[in-house]
BADOPA-239957 format. One record per residue (C-alpha): residue number from 1; residue in three letters; x negated, y, z negated. Coordinates in nm, 4 decimals. Last residue first. Layout:
% BADOPA-239957
R, NUM, ala, X, Y, Z
...
This chain:
% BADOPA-239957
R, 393, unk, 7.0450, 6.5494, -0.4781
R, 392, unk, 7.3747, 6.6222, -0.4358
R, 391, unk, 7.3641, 6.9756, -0.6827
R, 390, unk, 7.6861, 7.0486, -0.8067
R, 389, unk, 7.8121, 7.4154, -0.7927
R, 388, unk, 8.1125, 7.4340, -0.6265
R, 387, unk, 8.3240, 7.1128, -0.7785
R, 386, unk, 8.2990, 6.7709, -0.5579
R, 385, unk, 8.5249, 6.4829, -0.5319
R, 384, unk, 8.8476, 6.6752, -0.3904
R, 383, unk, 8.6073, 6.7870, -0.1181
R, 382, unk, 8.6312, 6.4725, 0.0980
R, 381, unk, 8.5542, 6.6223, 0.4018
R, 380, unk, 8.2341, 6.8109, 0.3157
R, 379, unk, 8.0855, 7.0009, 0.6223
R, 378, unk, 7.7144, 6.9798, 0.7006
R, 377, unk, 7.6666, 7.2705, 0.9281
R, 376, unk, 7.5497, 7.2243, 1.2537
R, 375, unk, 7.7527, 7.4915, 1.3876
R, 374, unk, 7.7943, 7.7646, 1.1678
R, 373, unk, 8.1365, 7.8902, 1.0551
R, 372, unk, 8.3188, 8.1813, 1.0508
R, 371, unk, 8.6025, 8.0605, 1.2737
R, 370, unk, 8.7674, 7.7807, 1.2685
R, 369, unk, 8.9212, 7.4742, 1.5122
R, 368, unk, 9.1170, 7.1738, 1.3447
R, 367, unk, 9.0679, 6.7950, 1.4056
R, 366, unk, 9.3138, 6.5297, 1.2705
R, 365, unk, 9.5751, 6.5505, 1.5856
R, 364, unk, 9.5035, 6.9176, 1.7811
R, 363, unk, 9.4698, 7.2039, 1.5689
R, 362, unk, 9.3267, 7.6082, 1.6166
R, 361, unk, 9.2290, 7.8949, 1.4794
R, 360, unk, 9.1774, 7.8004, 1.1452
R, 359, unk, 9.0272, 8.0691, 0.9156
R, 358, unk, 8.7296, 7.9726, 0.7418
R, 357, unk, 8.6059, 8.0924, 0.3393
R, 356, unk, 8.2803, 7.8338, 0.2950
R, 355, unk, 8.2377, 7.6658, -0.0946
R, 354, unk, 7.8930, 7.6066, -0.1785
R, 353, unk, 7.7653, 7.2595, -0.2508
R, 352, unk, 7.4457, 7.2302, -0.3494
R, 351, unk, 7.1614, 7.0155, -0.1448
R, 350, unk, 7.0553, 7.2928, 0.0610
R, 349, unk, 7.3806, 7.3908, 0.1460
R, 348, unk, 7.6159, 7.1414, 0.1613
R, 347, unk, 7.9511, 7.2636, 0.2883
R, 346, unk, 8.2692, 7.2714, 0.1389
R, 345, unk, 8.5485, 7.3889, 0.3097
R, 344, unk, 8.8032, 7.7150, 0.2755
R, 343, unk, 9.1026, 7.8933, 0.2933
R, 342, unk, 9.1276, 8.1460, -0.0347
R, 341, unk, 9.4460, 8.1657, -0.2580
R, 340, unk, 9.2345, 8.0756, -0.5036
R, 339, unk, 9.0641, 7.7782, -0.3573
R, 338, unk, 9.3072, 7.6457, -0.0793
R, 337, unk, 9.1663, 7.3162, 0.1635
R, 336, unk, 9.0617, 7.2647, 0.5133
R, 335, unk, 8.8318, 6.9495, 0.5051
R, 334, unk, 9.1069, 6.7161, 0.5808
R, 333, unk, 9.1221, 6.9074, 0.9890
R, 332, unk, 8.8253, 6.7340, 1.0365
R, 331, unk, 8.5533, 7.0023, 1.1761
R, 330, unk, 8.5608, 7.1540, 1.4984
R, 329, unk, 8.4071, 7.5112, 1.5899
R, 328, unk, 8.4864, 7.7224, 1.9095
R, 327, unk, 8.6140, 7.6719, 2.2656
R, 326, unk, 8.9975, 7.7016, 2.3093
R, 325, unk, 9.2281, 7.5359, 2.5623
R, 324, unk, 9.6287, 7.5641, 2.4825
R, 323, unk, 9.8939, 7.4783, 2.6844
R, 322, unk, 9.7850, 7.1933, 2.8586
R, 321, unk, 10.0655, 7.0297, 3.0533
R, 320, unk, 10.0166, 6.6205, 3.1220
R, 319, unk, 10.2299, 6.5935, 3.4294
R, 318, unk, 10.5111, 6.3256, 3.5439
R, 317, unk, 10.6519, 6.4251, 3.8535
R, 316, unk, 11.0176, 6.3924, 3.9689
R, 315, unk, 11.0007, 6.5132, 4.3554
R, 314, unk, 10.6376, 6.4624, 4.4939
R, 313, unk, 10.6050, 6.3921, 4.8487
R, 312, unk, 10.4567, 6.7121, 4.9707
R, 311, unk, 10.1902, 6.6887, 4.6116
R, 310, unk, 10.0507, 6.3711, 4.7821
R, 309, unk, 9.7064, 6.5438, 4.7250
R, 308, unk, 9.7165, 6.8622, 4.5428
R, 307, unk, 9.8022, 7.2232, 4.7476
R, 306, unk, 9.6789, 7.5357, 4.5156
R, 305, unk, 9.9340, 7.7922, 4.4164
R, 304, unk, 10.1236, 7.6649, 4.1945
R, 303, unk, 10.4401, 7.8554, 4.0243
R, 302, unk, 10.5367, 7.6958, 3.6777
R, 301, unk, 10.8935, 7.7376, 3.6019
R, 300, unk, 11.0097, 7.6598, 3.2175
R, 299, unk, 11.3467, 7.5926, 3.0638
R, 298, unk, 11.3638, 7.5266, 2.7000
R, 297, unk, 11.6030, 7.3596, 2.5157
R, 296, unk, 11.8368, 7.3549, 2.1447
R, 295, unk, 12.1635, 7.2787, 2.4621
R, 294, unk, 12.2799, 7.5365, 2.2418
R, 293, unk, 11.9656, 7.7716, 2.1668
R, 292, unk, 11.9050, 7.8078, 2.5553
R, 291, unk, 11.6121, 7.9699, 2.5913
R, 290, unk, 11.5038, 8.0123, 2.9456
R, 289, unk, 11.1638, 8.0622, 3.0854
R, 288, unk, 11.0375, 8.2187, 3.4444
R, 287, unk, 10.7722, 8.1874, 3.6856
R, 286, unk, 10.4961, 8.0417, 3.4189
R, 285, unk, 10.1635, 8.0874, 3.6419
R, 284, unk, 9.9910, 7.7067, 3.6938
R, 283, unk, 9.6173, 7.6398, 3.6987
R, 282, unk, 9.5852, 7.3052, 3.8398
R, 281, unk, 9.3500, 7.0273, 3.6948
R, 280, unk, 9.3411, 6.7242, 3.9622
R, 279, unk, 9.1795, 6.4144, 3.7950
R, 278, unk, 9.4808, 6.2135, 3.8295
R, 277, unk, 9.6943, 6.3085, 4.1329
R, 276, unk, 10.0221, 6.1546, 4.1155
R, 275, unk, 9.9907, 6.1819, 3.7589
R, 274, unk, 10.0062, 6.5016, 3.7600
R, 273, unk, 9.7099, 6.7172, 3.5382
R, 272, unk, 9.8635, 7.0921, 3.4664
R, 271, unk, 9.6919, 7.4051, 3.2820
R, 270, unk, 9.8533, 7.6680, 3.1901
R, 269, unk, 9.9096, 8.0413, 3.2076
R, 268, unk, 10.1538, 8.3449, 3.0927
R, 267, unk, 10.1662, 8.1084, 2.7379
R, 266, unk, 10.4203, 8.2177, 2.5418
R, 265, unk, 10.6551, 7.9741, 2.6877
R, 264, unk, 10.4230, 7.6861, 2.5301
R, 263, unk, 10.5215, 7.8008, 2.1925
R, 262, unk, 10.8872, 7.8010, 2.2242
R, 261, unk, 10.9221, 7.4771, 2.3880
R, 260, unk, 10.7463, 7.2802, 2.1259
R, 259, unk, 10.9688, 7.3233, 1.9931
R, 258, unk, 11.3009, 7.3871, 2.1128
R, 257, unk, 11.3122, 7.0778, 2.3044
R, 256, unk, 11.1539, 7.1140, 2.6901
R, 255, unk, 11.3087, 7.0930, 3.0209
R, 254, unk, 11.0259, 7.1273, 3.3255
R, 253, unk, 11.0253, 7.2661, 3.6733
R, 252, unk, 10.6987, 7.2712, 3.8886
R, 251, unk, 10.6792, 7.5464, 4.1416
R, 250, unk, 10.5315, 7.5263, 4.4994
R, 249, unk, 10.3454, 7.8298, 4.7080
R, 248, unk, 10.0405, 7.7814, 4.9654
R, 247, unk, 10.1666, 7.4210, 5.1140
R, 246, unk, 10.4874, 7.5817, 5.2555
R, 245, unk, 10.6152, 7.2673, 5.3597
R, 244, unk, 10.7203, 7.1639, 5.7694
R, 243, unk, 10.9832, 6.8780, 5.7432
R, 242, unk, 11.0730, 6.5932, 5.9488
R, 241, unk, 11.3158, 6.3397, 6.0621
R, 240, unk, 11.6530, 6.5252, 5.9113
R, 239, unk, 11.9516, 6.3712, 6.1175
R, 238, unk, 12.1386, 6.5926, 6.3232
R, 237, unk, 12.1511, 6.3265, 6.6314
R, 236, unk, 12.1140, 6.0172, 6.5130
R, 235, unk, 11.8061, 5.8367, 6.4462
R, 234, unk, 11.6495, 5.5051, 6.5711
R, 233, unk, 11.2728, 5.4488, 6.4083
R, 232, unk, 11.0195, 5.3028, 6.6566
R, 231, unk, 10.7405, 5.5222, 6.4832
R, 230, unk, 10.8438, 5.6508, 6.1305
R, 229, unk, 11.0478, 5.8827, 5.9302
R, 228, unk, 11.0205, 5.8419, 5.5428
R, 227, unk, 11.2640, 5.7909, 5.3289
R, 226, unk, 11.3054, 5.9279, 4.9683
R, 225, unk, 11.4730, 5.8016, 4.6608
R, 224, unk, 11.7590, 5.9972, 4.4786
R, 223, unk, 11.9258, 5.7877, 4.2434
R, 222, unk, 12.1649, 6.0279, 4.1289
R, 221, unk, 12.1832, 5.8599, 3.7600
R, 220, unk, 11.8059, 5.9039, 3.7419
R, 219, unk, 11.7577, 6.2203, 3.8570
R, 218, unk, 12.0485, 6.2949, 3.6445
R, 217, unk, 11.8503, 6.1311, 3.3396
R, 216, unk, 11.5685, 6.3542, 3.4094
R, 215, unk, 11.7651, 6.6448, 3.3767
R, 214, unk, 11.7621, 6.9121, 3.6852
R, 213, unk, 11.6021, 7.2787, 3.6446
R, 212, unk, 11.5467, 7.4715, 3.9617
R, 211, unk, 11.2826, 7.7565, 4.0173
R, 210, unk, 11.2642, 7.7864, 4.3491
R, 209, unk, 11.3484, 7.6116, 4.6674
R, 208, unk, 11.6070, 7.3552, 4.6568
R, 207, unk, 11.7149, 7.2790, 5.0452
R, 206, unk, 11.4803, 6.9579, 5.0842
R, 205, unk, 11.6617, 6.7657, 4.7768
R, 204, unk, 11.7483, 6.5229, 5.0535
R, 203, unk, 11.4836, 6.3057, 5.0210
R, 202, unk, 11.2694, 6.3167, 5.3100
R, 201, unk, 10.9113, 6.2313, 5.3812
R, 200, unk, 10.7988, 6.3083, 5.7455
R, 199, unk, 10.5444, 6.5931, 5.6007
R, 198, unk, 10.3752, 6.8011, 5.8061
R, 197, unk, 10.2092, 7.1377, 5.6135
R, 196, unk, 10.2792, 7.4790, 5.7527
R, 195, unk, 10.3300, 7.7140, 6.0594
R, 194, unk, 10.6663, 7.7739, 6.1418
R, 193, unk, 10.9276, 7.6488, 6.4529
R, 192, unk, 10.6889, 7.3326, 6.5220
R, 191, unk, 10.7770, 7.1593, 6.8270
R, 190, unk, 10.9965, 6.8595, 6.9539
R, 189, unk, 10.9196, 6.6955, 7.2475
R, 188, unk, 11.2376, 6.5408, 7.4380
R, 187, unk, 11.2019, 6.2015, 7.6283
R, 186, unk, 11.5112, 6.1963, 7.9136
R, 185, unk, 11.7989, 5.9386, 7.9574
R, 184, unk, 11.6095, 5.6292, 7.7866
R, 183, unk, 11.6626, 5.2676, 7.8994
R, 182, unk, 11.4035, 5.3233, 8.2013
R, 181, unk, 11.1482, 5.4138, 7.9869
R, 180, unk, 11.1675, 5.0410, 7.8022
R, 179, unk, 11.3115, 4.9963, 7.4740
R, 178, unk, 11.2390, 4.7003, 7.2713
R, 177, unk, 11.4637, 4.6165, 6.9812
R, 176, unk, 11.3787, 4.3620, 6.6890
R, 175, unk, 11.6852, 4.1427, 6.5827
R, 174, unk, 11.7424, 4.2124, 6.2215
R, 173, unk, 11.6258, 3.9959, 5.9685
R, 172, unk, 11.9102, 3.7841, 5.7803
R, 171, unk, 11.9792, 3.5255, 6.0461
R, 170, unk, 11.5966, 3.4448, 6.0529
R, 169, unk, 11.6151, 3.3813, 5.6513
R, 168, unk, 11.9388, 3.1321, 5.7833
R, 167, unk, 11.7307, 2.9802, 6.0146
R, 166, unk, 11.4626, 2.8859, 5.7548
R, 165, unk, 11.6941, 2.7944, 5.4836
R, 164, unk, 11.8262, 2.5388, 5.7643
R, 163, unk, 11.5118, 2.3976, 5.8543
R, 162, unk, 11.4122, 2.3223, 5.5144
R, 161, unk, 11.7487, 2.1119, 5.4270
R, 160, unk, 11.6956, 1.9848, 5.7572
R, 159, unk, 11.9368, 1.9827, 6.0057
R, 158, unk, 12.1413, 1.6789, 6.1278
R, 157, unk, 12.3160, 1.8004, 6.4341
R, 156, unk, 12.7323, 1.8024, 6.4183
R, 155, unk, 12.7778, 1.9705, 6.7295
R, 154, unk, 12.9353, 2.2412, 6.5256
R, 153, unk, 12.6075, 2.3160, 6.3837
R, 152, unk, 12.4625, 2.4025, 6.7340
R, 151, unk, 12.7755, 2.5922, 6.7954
R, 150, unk, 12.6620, 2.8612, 6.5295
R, 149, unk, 12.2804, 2.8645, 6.6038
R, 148, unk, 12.4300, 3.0198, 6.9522
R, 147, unk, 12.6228, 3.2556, 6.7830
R, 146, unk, 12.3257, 3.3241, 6.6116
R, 145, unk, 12.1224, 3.3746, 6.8346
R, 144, unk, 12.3750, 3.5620, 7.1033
R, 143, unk, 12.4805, 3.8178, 6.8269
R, 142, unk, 12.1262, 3.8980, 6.7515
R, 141, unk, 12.0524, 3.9517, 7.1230
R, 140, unk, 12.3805, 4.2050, 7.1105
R, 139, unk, 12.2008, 4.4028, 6.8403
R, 138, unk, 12.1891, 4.7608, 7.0281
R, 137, unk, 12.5623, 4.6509, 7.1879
R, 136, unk, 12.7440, 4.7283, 6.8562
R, 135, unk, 12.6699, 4.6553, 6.4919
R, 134, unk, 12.3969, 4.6836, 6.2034
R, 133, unk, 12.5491, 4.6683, 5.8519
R, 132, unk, 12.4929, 4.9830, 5.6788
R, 131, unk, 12.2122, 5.0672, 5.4204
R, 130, unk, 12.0499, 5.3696, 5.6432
R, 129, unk, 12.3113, 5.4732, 5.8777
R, 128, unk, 12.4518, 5.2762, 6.1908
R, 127, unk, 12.3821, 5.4138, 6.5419
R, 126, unk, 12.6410, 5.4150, 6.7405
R, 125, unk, 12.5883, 5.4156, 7.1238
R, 124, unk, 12.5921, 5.7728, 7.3874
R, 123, unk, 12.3188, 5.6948, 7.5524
R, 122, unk, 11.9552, 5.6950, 7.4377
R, 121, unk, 11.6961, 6.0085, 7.4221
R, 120, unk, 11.3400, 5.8860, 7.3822
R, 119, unk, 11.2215, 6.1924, 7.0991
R, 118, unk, 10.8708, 6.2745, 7.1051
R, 117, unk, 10.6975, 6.4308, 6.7955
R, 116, unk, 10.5189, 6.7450, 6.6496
R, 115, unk, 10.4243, 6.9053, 6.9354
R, 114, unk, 10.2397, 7.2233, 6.7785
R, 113, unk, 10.4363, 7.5424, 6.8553
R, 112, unk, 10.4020, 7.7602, 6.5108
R, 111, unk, 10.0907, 7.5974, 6.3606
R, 110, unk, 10.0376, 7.2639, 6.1799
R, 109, unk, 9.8754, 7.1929, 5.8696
R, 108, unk, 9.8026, 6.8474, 5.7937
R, 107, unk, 9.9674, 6.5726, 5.5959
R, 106, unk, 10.1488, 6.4025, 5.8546
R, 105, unk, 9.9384, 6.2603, 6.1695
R, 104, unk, 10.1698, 6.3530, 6.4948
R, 103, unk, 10.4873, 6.0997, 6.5632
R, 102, unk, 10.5372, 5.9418, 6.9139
R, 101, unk, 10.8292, 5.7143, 6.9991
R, 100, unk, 11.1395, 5.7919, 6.7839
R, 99, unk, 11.4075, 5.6433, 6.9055
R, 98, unk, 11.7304, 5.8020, 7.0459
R, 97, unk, 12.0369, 6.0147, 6.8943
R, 96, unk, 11.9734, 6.3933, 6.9861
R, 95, unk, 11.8081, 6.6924, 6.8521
R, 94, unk, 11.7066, 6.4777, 6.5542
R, 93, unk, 11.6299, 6.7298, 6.2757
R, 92, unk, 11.3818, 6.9666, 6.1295
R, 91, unk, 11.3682, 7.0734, 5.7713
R, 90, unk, 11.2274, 7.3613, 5.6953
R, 89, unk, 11.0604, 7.3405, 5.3350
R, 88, unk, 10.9722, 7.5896, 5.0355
R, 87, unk, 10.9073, 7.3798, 4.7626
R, 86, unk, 11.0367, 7.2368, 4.4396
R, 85, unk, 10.8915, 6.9852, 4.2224
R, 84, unk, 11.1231, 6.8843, 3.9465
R, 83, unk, 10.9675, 6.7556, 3.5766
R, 82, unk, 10.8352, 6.5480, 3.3265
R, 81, unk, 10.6221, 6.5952, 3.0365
R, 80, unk, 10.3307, 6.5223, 2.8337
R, 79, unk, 10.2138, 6.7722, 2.5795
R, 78, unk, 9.9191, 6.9206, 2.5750
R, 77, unk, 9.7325, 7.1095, 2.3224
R, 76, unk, 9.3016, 7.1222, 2.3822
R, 75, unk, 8.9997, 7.2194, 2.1588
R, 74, unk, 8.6535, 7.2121, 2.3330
R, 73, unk, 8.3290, 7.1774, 2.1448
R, 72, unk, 8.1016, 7.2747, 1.8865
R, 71, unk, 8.0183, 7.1026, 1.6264
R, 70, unk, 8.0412, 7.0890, 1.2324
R, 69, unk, 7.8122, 6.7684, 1.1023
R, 68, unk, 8.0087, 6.5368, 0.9072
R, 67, unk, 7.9922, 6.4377, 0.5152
R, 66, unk, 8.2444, 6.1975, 0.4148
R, 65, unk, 8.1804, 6.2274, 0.0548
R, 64, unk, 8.0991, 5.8891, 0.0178
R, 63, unk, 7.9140, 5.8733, 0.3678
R, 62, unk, 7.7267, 6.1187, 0.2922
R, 61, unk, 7.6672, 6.0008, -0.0855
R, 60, unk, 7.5241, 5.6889, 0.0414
R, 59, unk, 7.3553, 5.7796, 0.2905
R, 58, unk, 7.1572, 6.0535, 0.0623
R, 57, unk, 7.1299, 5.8079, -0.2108
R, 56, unk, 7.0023, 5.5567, 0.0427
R, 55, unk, 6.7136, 5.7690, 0.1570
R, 54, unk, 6.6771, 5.8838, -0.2297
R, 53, unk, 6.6714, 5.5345, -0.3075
R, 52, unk, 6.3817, 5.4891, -0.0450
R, 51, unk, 6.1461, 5.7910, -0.1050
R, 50, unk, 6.1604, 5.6601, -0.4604
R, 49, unk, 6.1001, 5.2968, -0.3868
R, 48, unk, 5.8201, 5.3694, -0.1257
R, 47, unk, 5.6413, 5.5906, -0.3591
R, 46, unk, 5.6810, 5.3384, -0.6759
R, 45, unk, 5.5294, 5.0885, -0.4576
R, 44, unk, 5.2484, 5.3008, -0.3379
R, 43, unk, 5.1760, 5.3615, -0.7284
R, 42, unk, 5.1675, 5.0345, -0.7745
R, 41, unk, 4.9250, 4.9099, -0.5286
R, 40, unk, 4.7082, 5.1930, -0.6281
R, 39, unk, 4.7275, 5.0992, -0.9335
R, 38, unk, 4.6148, 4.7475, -0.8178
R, 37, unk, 4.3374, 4.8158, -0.6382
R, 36, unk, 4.2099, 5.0698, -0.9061
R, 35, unk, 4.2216, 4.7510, -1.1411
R, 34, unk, 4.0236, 4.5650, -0.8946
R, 33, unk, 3.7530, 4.7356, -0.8352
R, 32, unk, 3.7318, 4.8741, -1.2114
R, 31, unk, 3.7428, 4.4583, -1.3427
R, 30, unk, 3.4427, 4.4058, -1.0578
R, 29, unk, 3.2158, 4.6223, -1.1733
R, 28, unk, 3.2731, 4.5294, -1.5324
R, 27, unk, 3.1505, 4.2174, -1.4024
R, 26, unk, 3.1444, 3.8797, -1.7084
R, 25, unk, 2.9350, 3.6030, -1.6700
R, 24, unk, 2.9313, 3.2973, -1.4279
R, 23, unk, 2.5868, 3.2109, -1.4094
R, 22, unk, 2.2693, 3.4330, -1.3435
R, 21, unk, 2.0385, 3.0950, -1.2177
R, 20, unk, 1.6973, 3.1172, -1.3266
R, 19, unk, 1.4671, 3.1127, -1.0020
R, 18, unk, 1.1946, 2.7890, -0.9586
R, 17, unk, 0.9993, 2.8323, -0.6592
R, 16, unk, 0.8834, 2.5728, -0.3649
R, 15, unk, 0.5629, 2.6144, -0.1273
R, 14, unk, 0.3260, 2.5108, -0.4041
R, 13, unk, 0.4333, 2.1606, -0.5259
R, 12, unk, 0.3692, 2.0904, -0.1582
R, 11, unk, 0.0015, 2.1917, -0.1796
R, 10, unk, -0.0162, 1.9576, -0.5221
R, 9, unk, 0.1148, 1.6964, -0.2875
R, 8, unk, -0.1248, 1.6954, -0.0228
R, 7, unk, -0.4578, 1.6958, -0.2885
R, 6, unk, -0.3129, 1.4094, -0.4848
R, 5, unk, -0.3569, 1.1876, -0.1692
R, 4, unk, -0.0817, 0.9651, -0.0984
R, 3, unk, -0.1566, 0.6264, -0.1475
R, 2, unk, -0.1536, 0.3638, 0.1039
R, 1, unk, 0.0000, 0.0000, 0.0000
């Protein structure tokens, strides 16, 4: 066995040295490290919980005491209603029985001697009115059919169930009639007599021009539905086809109860939005008002001055009628309340509340318009839980 020399292993004693370990003993270094950690900790703790309960006091109070911000805006009254549209029209009739063959495009403004239409003048032949039974030579084909669906049956035929409602539908249409230029005596043009708007849409309230007042339940009871003139129609001589409308002046004619009647016919002006042409505000000019304290009802004229779309075939209208329209203020109308003989709100100012003299100018629903009031200001609506005075936060 080789031995290691004694000279090699005292040099490797050499190279290693022996430190005292410092143990696990108490750092005051570390304690103050620490510690100041900590307070810190706490103290951003106690920050955040401060900053946040007087966050959520704030909410919470708000929305205890109902607190709204006062704003500016638009204030309206209307009141829906219904009424009579009157106009200045000429009616033009059939100068002689015959068919209708050429119309012009309604809804335009024609001038004095535009061809309006073309008249095929028949012979002498009756013509049945709107809602009669249909008779005479014009529906002899019709006669033929059916006379001719008549013997059919009486040859004793088994028709089908389906068949048969079929033919009898057919039986209940009138037979279509085909003129050719040869059947008619002379074609007659008819021309504008007065400049104005074209309008084939007749309803025989034509001749009311005006201010004129009619119930809505008469309108009703009367029934009165217009027709309009068409292409391939057959008229008698006489009867109204057309009508030229003075499209620069019409008048709207409403009944209203007593109130709020009374009010609105102070008004010189309003405003109008038909329903027949949504989106449409018209300025209207009250024409004339009636009181009449028996019937307990007001009678208003509004003259218009602006044409609206499908205004010339407009009879009983249904319109919402602003009255009022006032810029200013808003706050909830709950707000308002008397302090010795005072009207008034309370407002937070600064975190107090501090009671605000207003005067109302103004209500529509749950909102109320006043003056002497800054917008943006934080307006208490449910005052009856605060006294003057109290601080909020």
């Amino acid at each position: 066995m080789k031995k290691k020399d004694p000279k090699k292993i005292k040099k490797a004693k050499q190279r290693f040295e022996v430190h005292s370990g410092k143990g696990r003993r108490f750092d005051l270094s570390r304690l103050k490290k620490g510690f100041v950690y900590y307070v810190l900790l706490l103290l951003a703790l106690v920050v955040i919980v401060q900053v946040g309960y007087h966050w959520l006091g704030e909410q919470f109070l708000a929305w205890r005491l109902q607190v709204i911000t006062a704003s500016y805006g638009v204030l309206e009254q209307n009141k829906v209603v219904q009424g009579v549209v009157t106009r200045s029209e000429k009616v033009i009739t059939a100068p002689a029985s015959g068919v209708i063959l050429e119309l012009s495009e309604p809804g335009k403004r024609v001038s004095v001697g535009k061809e309006l239409a073309q008249l095929g003048v028949l012979p002498d032949i009756e013509i049945p009115e709107a809602g009669q039974e249909e008779e005479g030579p014009l529906l002899e084909n019709q006669d033929q059919e059916n006379a001719g669906l008549a013997n059919d049956n009486g040859l004793g035929m088994n028709i089908n169930p389906e068949d048969e409602e079929q033919e009898n539908e057919t039986l209940e249409k009138p037979a279509l009639i085909e003129f050719k230029p040869e059947d008619f005596i002379e074609i007659i043009t008819i021309e504008s007599e007065q400049s104005g708007l074209l309008s084939y849409y007749i309803d025989g309230m034509e001749n009311r021009e005006g201010p004129f007042y009619l119930a809505i339940e008469d309108y009703s009871d009367d029934d009165l539905e217009g027709n309009i003139t068409a292409e391939d129609d057959l008229v008698k001589a006489g009867k109204p086809i057309m009508k030229i409308i003075d499209n620069w002046n019409w008048y709207y004619n409403i009944i209203l109860p007593l109130h709020p009647g009374r009010s609105i016919a102070l008004e010189e002006e309003v405003e109008l939005v038909f329903k027949f042409a949504p989106g449409e505000n018209v300025r209207a000019e009250l024409a004339r008002s009636e009181i009449d304290n028996d019937k307990r009802e007001v009678r208003l004229s509004y003259l218009i001055e602006r044409q609206l779309p499908g205004f010339d075939q407009a009879r009983l209208a249904e319109a919402t009628l602003i009255y009022v329209r006032k810029e200013g203020v808003i706050i909830p109308a709950e707000a308002v309340f008397e302090k010795d003989q005072t009207t008034g709100i309370y407002i937070n100012q600064g975190g107090r509340v501090v009671f605000q003299p207003v005067t109302v100018t103004g209500r529509q629903e749950d909102q109320v318009m006043v003056e002497n009031l800054e917008p943006n200001s934080l307006v208490i609506t449910r005052h009856e839980m605060v006294e003057e005075g109290r601080r909020l936060n």
